[in-house]
C-alpha positions in Angstrom: -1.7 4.9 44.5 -4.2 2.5 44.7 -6.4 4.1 41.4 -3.0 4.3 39.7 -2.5 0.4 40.2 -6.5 0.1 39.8 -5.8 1.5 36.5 -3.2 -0.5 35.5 -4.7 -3.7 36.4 -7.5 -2.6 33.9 -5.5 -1.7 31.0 -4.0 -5.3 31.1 -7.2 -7.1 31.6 -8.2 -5.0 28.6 -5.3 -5.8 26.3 -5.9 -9.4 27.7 -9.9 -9.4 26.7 -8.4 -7.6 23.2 -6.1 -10.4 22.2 -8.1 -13.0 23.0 -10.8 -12.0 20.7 -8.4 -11.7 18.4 -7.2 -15.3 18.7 -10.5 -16.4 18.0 -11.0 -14.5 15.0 -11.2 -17.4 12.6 -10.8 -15.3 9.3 -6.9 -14.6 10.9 -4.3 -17.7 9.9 -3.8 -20.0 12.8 0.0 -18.4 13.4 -1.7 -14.9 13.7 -4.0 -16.7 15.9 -1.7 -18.3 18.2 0.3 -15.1 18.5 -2.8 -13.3 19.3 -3.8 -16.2 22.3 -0.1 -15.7 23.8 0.0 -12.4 23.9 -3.3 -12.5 25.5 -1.8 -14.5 28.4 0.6 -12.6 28.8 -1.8 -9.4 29.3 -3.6 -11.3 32.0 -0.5 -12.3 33.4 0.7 -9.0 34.1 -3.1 -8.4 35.4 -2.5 -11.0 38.1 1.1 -9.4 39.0 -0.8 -5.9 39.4 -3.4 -7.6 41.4 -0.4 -8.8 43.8 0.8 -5.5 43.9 -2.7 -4.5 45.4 -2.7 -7.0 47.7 0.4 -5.6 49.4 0.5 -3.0 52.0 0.6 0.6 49.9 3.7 1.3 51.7 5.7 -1.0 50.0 4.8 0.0 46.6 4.6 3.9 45.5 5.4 3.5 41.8 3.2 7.1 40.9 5.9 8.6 41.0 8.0 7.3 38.2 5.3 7.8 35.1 2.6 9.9 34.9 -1.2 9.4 36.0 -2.3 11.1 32.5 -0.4 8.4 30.3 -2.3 5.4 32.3 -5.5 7.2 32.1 -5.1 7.8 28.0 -3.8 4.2 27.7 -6.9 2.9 29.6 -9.1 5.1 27.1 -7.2 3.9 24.3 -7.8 0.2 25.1 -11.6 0.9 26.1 -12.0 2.6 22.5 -9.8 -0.5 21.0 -11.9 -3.1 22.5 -15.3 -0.9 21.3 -14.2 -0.7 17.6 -13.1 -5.1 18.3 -16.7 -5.3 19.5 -18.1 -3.0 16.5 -15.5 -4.5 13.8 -13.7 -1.5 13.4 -10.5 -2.1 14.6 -8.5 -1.3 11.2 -10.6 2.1 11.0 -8.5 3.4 14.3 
């Protein structure tokens, strides 16, 4: 349970790191910009929830059982490669 949070906690600091980078893309209008450094808070927000959820005794929370460790695991991969093309400017290409 604890990888399967572990994992969780990674995507959204992921989607966080994403987001943000975004924000500061200045070739992006400032809307597009703003909407990029919310949703980036929110990511890390939901990071800090997970991080909560790993704080408390694994008892209380046993959550595997209601999606699939494959679909975190492929949505961890997919925001690793999304975050390599951000770093390589070739987000548009995926």
């Amino acid at each position: 349970m604890r990888d399967f949070l572990r994992d969780c906690y990674r995507i959204e600091q992921l989607a966080g790191v994403i987001y943000q980078r975004l924000a500061g893309e200045v070739s992006y209008p400032s809307a597009m910009r703003t909407l990029f450094g919310r949703l980036g808070r929110d990511e890390q927000d939901h990071a800090r929830q997970i991080d909560l959820l790993l704080q408390a005794p694994e008892s209380q929370n046993d959550f595997s059982r209601r999606i699939a460790w494959e679909r975190v695991d492929a949505a961890l991969q997919r925001a690793e490669e999304m975050l390599r093309a951000l770093d390589g400017r070739r987000l548009d290409e995926g």
